[in-house]
KOLGU-81814 format. One record per residue: residue number from 1; residue in three letters; chain; x, y, z of N, C-alpha, C, O in turn. Coordinates in Angstrom, 2 decimals, padded with zeros to 5 digits. Example, Ala and Ser with C-alpha at 12.3 -4.5 7.8 and 13.67 -1.06 7.14 Angstrom:
<sites>
<site><i>1</i><aa>ALA</aa><ch>A</ch><n_xx>013.19</n_xx><n_yy>-005.69</n_yy><n_zz>007.80</n_zz><ca_xx>012.30</ca_xx><ca_yy>-004.50</ca_yy><ca_zz>007.80</ca_zz><c_xx>013.20</c_xx><c_yy>-003.30</c_yy><c_zz>007.80</c_zz><o_xx>014.24</o_xx><o_yy>-003.32</o_yy><o_zz>008.46</o_zz></site>
<site><i>2</i><aa>SER</aa><ch>A</ch><n_xx>012.85</n_xx><n_yy>-002.25</n_yy><n_zz>007.08</n_zz><ca_xx>013.67</ca_xx><ca_yy>-001.06</ca_yy><ca_zz>007.14</ca_zz><c_xx>012.90</c_xx><c_yy>000.03</c_yy><c_zz>007.87</c_zz><o_xx>013.41</o_xx><o_yy>001.14</o_yy><o_zz>008.04</o_zz></site>
</sites>
This chain:
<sites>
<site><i>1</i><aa>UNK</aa><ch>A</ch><n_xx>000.82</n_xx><n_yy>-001.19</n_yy><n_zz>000.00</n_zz><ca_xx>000.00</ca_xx><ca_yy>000.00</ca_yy><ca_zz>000.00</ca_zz><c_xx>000.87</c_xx><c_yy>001.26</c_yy><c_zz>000.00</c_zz><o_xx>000.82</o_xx><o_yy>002.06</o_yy><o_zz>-000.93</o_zz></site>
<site><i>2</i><aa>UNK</aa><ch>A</ch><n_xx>001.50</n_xx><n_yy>001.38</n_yy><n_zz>000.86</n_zz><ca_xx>002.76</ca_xx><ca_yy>002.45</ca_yy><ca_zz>000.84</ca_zz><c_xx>003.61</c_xx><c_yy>002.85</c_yy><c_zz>-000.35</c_zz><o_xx>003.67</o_xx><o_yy>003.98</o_yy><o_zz>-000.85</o_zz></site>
<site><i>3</i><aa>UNK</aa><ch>A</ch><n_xx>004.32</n_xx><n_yy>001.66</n_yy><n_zz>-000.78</n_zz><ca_xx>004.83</ca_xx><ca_yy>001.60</ca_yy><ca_zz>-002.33</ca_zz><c_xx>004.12</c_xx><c_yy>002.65</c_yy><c_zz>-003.22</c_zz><o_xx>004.50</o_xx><o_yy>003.74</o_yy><o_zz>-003.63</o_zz></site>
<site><i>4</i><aa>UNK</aa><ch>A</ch><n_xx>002.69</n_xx><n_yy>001.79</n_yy><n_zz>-003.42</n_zz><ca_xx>001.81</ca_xx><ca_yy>002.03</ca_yy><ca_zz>-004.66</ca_zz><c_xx>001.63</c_xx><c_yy>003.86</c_yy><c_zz>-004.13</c_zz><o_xx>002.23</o_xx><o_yy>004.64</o_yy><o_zz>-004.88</o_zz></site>
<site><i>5</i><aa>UNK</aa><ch>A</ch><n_xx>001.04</n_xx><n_yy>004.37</n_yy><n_zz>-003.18</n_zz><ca_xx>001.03</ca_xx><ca_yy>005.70</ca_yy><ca_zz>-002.75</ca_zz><c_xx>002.44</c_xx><c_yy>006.50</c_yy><c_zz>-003.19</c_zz><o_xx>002.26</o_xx><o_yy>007.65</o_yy><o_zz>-003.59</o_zz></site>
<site><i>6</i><aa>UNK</aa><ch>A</ch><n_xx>004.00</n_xx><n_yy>005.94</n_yy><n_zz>-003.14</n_zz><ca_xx>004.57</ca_xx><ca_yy>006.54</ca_yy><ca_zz>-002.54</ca_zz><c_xx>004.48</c_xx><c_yy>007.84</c_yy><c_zz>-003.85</c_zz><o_xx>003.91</o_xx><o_yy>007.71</o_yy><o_zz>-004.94</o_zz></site>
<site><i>7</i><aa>UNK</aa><ch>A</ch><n_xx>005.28</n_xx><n_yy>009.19</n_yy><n_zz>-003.29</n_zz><ca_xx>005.32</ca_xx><ca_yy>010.32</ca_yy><ca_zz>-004.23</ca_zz><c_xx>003.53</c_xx><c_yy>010.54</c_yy><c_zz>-005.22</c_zz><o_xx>003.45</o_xx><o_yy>011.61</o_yy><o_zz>-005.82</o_zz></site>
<site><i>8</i><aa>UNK</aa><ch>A</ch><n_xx>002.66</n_xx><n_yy>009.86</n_yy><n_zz>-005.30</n_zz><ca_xx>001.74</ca_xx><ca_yy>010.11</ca_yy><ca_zz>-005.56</ca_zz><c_xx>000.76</c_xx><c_yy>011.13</c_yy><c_zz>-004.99</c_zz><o_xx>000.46</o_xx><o_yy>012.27</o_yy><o_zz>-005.37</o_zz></site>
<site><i>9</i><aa>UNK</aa><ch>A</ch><n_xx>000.26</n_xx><n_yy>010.25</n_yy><n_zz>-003.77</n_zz><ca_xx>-000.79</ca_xx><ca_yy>011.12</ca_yy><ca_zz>-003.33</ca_zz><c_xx>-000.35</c_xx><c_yy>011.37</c_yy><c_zz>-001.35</c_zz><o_xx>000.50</o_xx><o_yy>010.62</o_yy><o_zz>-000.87</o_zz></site>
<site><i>10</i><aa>UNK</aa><ch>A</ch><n_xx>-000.82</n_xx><n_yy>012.11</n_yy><n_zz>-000.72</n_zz><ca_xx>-000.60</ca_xx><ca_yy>012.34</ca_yy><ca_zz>000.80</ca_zz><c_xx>-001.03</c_xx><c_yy>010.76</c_yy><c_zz>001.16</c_zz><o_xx>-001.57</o_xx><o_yy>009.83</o_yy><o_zz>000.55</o_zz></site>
<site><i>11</i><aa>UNK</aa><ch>A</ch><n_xx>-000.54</n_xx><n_yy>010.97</n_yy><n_zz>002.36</n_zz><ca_xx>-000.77</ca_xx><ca_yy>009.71</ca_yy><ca_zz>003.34</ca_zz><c_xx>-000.64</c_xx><c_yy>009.81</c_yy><c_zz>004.42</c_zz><o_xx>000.52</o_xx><o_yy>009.54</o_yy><o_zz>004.73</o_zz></site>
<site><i>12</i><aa>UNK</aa><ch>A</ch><n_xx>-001.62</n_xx><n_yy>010.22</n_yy><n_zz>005.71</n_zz><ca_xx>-001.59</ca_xx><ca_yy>010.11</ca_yy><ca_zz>006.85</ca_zz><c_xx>-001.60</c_xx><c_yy>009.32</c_yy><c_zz>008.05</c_zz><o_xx>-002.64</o_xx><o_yy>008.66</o_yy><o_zz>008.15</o_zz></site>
<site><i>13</i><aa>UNK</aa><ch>A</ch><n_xx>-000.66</n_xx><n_yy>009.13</n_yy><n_zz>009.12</n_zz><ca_xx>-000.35</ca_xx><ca_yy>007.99</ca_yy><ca_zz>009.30</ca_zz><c_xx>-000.99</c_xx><c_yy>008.41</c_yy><c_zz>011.35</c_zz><o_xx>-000.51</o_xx><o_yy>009.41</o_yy><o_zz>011.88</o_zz></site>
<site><i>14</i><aa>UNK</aa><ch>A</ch><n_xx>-001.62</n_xx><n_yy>007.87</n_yy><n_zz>011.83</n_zz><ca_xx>-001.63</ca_xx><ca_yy>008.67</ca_yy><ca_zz>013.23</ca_zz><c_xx>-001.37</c_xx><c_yy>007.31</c_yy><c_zz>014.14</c_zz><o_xx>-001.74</o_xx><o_yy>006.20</o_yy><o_zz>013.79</o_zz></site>
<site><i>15</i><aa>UNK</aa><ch>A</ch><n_xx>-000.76</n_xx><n_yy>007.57</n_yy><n_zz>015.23</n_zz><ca_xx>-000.04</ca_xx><ca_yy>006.41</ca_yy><ca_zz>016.25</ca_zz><c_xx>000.10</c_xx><c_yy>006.87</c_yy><c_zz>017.28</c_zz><o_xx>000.59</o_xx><o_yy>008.00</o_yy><o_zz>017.26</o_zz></site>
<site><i>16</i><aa>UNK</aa><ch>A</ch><n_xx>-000.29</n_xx><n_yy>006.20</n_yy><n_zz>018.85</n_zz><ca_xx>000.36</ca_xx><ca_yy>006.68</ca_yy><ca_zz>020.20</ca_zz><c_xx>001.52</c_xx><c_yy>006.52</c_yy><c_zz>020.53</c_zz><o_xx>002.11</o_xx><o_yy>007.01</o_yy><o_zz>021.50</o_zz></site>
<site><i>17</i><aa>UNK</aa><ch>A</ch><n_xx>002.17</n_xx><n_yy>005.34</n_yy><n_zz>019.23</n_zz><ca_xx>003.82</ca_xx><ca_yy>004.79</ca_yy><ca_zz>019.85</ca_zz><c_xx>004.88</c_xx><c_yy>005.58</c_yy><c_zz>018.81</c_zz><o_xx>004.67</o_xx><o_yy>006.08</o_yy><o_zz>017.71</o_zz></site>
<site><i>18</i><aa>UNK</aa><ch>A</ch><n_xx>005.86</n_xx><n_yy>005.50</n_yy><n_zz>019.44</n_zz><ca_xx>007.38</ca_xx><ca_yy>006.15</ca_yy><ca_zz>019.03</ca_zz><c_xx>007.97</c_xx><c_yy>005.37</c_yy><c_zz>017.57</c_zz><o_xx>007.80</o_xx><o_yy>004.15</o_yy><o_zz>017.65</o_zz></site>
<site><i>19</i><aa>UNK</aa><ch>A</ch><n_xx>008.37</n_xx><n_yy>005.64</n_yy><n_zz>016.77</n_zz><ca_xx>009.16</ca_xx><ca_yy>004.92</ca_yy><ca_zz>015.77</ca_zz><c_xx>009.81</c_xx><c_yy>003.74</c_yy><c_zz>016.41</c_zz><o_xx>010.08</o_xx><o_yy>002.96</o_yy><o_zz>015.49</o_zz></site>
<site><i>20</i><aa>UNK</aa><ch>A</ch><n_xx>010.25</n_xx><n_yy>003.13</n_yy><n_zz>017.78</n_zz><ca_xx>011.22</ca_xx><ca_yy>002.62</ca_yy><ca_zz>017.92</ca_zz><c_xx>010.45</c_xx><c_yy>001.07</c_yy><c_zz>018.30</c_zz><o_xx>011.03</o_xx><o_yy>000.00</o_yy><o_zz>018.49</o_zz></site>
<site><i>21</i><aa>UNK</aa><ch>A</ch><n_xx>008.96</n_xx><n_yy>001.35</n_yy><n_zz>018.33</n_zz><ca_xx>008.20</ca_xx><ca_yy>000.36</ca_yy><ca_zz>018.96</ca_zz><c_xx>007.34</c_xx><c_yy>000.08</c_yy><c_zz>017.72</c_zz><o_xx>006.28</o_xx><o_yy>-000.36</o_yy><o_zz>018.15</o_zz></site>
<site><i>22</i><aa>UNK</aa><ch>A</ch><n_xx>007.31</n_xx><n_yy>000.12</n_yy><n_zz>016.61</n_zz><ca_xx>006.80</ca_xx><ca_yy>000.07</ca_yy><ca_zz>015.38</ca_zz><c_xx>007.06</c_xx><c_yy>-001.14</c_yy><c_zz>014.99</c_zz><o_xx>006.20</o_xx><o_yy>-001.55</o_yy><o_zz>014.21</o_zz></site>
<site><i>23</i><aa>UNK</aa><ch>A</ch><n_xx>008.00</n_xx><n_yy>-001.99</n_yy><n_zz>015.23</n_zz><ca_xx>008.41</ca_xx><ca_yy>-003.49</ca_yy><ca_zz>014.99</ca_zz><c_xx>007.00</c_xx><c_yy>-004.28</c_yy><c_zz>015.42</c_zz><o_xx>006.34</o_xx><o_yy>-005.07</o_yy><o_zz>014.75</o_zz></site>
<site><i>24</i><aa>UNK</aa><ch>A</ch><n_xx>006.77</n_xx><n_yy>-003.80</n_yy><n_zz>016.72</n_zz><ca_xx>005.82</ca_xx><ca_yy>-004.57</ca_yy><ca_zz>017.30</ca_zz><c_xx>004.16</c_xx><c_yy>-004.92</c_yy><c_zz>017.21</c_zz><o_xx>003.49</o_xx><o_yy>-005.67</o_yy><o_zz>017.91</o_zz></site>
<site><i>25</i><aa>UNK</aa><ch>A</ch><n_xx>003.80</n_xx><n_yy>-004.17</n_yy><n_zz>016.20</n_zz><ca_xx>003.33</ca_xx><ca_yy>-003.56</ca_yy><ca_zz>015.49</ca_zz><c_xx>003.16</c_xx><c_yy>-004.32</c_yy><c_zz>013.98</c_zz><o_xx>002.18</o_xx><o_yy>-004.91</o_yy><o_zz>013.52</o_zz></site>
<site><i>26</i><aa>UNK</aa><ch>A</ch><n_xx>004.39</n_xx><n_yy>-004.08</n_yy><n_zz>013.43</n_zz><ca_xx>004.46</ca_xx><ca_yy>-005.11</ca_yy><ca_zz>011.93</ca_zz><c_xx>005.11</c_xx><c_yy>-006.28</c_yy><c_zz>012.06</c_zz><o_xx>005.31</o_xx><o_yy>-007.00</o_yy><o_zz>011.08</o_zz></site>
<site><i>27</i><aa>UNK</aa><ch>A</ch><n_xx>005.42</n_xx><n_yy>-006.51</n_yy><n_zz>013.03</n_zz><ca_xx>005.97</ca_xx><ca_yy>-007.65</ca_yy><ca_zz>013.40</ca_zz><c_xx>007.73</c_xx><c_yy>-008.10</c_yy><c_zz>012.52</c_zz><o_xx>008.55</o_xx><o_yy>-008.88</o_yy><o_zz>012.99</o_zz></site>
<site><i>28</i><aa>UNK</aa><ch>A</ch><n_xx>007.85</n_xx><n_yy>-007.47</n_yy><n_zz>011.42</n_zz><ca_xx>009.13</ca_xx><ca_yy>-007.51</ca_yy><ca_zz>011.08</ca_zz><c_xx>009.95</c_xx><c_yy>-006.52</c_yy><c_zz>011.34</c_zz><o_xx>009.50</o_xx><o_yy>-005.38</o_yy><o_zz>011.24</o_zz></site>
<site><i>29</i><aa>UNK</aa><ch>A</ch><n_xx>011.42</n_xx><n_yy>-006.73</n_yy><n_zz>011.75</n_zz><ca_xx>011.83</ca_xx><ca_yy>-005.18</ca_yy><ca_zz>011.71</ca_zz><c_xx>012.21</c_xx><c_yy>-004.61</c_yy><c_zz>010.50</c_zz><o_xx>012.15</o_xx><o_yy>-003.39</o_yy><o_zz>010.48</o_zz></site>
<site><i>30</i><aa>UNK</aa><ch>A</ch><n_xx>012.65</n_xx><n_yy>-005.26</n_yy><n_zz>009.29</n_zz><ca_xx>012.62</ca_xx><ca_yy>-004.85</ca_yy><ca_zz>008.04</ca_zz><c_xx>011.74</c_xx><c_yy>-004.17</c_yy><c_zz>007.40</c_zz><o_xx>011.99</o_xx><o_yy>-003.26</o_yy><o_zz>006.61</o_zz></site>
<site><i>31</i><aa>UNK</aa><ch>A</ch><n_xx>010.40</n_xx><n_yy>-004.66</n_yy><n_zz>007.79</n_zz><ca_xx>009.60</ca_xx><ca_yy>-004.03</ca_yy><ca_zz>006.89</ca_zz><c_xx>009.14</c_xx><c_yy>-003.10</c_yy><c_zz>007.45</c_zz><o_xx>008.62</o_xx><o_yy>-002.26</o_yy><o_zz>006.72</o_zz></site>
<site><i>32</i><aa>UNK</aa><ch>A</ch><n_xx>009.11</n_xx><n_yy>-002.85</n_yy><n_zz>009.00</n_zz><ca_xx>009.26</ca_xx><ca_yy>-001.63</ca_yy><ca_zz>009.76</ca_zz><c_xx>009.96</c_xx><c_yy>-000.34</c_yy><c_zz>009.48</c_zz><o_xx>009.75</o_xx><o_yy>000.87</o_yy><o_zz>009.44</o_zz></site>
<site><i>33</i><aa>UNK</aa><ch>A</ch><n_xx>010.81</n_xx><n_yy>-001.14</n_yy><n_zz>009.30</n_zz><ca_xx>012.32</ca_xx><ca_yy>-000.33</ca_yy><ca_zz>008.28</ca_zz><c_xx>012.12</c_xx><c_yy>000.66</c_yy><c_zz>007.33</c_zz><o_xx>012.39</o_xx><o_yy>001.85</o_yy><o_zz>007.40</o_zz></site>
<site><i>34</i><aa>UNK</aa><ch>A</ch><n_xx>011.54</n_xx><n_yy>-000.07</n_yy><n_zz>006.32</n_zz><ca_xx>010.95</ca_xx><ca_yy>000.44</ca_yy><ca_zz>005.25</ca_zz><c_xx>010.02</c_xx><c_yy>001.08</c_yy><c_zz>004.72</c_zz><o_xx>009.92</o_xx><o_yy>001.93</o_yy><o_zz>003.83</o_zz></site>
<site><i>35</i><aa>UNK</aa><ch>A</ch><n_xx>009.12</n_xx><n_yy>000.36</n_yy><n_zz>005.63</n_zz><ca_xx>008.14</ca_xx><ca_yy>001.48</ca_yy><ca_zz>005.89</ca_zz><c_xx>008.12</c_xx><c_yy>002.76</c_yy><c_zz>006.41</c_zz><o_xx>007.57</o_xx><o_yy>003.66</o_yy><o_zz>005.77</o_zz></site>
<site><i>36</i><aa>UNK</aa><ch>A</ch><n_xx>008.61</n_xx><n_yy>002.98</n_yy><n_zz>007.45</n_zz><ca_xx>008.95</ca_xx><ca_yy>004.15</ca_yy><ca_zz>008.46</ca_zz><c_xx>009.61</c_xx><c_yy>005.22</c_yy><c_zz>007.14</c_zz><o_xx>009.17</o_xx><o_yy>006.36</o_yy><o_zz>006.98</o_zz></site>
<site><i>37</i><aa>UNK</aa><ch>A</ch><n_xx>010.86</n_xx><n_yy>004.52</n_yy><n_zz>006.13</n_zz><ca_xx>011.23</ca_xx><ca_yy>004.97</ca_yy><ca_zz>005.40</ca_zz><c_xx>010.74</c_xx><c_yy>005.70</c_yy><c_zz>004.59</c_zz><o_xx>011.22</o_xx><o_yy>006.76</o_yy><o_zz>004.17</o_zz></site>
<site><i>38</i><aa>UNK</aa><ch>A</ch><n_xx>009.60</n_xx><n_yy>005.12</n_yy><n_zz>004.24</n_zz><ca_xx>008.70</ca_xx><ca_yy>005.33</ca_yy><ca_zz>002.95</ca_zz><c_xx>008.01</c_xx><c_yy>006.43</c_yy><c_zz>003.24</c_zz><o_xx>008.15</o_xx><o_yy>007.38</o_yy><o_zz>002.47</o_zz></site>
<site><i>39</i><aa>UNK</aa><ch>A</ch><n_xx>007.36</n_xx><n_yy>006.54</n_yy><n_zz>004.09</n_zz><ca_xx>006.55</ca_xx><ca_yy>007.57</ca_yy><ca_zz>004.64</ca_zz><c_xx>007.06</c_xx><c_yy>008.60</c_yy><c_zz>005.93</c_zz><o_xx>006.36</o_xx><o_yy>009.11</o_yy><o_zz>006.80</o_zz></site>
<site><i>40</i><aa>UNK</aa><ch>A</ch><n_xx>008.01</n_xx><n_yy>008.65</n_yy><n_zz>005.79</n_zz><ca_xx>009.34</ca_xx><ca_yy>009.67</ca_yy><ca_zz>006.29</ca_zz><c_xx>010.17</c_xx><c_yy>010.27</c_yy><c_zz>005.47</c_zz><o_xx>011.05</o_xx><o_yy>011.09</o_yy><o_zz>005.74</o_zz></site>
<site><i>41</i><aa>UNK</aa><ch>A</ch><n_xx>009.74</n_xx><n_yy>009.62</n_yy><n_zz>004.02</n_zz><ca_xx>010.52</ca_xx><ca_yy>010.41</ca_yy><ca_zz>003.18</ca_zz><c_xx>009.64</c_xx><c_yy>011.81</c_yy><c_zz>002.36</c_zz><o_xx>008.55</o_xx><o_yy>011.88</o_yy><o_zz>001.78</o_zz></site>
<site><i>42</i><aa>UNK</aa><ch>A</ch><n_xx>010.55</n_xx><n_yy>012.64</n_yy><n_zz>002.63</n_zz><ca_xx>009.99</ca_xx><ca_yy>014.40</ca_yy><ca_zz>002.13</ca_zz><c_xx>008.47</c_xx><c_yy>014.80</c_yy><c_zz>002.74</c_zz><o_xx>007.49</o_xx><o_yy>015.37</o_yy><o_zz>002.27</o_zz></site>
<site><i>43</i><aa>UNK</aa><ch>A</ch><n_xx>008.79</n_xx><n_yy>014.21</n_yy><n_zz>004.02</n_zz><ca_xx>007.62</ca_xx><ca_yy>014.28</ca_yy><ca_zz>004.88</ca_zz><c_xx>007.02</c_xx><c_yy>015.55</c_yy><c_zz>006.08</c_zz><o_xx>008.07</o_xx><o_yy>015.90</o_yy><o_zz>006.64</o_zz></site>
<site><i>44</i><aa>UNK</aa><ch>A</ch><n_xx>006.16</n_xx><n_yy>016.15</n_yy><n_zz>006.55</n_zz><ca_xx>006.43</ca_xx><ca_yy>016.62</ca_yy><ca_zz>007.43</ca_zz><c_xx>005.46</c_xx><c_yy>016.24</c_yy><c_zz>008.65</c_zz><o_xx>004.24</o_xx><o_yy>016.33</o_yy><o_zz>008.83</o_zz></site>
<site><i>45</i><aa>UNK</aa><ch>A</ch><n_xx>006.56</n_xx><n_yy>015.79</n_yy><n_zz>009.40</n_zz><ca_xx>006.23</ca_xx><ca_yy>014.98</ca_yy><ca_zz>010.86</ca_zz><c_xx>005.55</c_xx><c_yy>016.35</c_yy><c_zz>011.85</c_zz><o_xx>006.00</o_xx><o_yy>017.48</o_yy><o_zz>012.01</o_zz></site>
<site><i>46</i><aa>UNK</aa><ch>A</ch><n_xx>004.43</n_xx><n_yy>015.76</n_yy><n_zz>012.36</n_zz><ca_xx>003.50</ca_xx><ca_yy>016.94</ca_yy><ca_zz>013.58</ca_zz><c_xx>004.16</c_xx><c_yy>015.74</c_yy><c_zz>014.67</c_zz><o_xx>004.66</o_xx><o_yy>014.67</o_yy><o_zz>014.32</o_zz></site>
<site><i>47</i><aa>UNK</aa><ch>A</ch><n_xx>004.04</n_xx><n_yy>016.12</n_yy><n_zz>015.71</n_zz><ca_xx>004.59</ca_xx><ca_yy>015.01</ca_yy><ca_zz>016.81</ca_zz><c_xx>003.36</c_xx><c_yy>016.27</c_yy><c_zz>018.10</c_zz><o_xx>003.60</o_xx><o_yy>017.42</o_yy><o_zz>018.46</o_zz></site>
<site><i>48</i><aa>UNK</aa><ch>A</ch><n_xx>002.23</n_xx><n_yy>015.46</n_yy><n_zz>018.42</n_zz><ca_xx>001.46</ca_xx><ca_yy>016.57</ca_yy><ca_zz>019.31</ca_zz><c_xx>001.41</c_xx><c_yy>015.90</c_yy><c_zz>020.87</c_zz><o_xx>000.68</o_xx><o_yy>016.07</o_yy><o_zz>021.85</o_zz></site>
<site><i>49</i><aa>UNK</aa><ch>A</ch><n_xx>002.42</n_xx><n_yy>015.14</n_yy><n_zz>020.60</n_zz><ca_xx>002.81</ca_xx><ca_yy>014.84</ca_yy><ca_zz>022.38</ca_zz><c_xx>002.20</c_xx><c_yy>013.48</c_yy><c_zz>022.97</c_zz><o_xx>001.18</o_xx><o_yy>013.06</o_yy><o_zz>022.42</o_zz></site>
<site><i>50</i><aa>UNK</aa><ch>A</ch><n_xx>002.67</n_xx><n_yy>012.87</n_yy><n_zz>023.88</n_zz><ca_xx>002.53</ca_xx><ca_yy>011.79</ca_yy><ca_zz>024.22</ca_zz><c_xx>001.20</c_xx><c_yy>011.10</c_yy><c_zz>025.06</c_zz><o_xx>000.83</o_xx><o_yy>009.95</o_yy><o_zz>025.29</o_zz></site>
<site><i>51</i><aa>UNK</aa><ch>A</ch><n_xx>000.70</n_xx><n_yy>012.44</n_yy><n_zz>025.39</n_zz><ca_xx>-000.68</ca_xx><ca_yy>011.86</ca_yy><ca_zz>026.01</ca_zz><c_xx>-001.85</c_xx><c_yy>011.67</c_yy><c_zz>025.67</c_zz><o_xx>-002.63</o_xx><o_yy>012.62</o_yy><o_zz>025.76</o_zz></site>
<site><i>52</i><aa>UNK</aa><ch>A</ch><n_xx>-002.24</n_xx><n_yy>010.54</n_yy><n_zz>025.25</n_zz><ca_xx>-003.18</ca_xx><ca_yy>010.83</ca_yy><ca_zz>024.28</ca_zz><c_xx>-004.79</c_xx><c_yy>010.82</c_yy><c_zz>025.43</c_zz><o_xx>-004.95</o_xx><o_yy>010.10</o_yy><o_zz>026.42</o_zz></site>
<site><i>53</i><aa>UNK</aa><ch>A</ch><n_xx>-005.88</n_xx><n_yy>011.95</n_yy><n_zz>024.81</n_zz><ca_xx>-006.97</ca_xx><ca_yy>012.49</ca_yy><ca_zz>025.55</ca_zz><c_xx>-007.65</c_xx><c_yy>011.29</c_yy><c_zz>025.75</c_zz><o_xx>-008.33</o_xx><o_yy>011.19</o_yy><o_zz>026.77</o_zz></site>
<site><i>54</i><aa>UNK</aa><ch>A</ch><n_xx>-007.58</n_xx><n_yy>010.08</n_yy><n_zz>024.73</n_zz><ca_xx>-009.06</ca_xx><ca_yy>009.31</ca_yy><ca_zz>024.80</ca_zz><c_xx>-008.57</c_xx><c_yy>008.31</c_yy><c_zz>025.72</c_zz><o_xx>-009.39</o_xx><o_yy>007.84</o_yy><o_zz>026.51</o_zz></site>
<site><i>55</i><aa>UNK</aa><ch>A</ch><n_xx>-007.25</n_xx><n_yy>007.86</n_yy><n_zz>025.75</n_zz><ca_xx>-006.60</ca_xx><ca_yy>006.93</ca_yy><ca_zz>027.00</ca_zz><c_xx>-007.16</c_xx><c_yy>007.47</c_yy><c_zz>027.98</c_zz><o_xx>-008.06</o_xx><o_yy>006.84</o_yy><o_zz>028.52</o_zz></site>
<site><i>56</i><aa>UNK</aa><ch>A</ch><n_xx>-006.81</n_xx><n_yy>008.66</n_yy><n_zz>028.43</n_zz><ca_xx>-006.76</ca_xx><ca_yy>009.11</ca_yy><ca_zz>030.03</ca_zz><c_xx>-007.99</c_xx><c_yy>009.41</c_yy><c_zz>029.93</c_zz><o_xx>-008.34</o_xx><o_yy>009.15</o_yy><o_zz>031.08</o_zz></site>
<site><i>57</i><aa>UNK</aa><ch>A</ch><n_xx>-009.07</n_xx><n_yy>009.82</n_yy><n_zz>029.31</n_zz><ca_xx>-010.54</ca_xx><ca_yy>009.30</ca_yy><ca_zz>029.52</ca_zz><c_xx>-011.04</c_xx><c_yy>008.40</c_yy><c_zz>029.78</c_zz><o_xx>-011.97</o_xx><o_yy>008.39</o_yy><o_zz>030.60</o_zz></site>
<site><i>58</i><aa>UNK</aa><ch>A</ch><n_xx>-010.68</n_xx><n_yy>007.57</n_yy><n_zz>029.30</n_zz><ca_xx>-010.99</ca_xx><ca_yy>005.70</ca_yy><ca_zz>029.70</ca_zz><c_xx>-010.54</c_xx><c_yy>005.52</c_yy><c_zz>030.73</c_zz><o_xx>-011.34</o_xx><o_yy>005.01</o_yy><o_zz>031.51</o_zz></site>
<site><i>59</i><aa>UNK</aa><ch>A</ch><n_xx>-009.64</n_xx><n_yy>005.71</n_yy><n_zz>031.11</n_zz><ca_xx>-008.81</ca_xx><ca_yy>005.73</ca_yy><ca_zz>032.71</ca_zz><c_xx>-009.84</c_xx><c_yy>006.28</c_yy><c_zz>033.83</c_zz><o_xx>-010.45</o_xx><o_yy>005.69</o_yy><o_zz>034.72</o_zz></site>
<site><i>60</i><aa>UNK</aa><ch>A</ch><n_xx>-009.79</n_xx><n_yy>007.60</n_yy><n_zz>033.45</n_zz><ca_xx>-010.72</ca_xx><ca_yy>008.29</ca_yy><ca_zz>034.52</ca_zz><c_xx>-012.72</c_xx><c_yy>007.71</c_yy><c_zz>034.66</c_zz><o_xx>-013.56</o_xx><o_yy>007.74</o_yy><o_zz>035.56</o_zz></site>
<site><i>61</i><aa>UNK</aa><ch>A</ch><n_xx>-012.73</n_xx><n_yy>007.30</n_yy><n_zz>033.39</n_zz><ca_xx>-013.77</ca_xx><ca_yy>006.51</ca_yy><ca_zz>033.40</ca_zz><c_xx>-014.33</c_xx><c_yy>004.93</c_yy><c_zz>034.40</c_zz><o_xx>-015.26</o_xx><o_yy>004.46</o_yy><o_zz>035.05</o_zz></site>
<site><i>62</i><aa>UNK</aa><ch>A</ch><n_xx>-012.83</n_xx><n_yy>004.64</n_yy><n_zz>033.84</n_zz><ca_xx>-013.09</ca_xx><ca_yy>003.51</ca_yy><ca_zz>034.82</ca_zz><c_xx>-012.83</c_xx><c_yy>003.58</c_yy><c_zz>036.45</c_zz><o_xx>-013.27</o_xx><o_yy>002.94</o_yy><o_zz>037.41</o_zz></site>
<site><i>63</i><aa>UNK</aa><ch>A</ch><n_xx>-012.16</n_xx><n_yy>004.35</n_yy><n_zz>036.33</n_zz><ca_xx>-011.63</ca_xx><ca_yy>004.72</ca_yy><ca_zz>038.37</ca_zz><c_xx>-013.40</c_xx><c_yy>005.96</c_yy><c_zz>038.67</c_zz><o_xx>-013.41</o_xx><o_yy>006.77</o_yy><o_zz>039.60</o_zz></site>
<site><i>64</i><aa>UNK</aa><ch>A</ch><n_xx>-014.29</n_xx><n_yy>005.85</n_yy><n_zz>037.95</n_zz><ca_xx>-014.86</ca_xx><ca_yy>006.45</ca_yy><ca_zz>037.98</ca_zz><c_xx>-015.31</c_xx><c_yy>007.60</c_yy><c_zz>038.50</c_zz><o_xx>-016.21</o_xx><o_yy>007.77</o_yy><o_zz>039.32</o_zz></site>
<site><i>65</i><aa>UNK</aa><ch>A</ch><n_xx>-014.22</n_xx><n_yy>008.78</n_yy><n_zz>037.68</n_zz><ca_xx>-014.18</ca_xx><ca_yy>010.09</ca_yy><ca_zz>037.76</ca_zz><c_xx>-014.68</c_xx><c_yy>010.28</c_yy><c_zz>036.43</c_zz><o_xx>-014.87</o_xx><o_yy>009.41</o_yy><o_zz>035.58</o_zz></site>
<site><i>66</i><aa>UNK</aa><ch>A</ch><n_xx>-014.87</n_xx><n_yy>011.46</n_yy><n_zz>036.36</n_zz><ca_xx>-016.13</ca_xx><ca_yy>012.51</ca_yy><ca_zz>034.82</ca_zz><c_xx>-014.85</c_xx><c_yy>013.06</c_yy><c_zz>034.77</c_zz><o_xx>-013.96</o_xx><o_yy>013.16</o_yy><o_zz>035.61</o_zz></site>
<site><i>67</i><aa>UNK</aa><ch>A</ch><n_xx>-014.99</n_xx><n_yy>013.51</n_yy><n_zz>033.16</n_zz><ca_xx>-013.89</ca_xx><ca_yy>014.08</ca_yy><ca_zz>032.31</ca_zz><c_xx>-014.03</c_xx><c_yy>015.86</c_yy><c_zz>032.86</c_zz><o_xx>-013.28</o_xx><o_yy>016.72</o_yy><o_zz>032.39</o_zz></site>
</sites>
């Protein structure tokens, strides 16, 4: 899928984990590799921080506190 996209058209990619945990994920590290590559290339990365709202909603949900 990546390939066929690449230099064609945009491709948005959204994730809670770091590049470094992406193996785990595709299960190869090669094609992790490559991928990461593919869509890192002439790219521009937003990085809007590590906490994501709908986790710590569910959290507070279940210890049952209101958002």
């Amino acid at each position: 899928m990546f390939t066929e996209r690449e230099e064609r058209k945009a491709t948005a990619v959204a994730t809670n984990s770091p590049f470094a945990e992406w193996d785990k994920s595709f299960g190869d590290p090669r094609l992790c590799a490559a991928i990461a590559d593919r869509i890192t290339f002439r790219c521009t990365l937003i990085q809007t921080g590590t906490d994501s709202y709908r986790y710590q909603a569910t959290q507070n949900e279940r210890k049952g506190m209101k958002r």
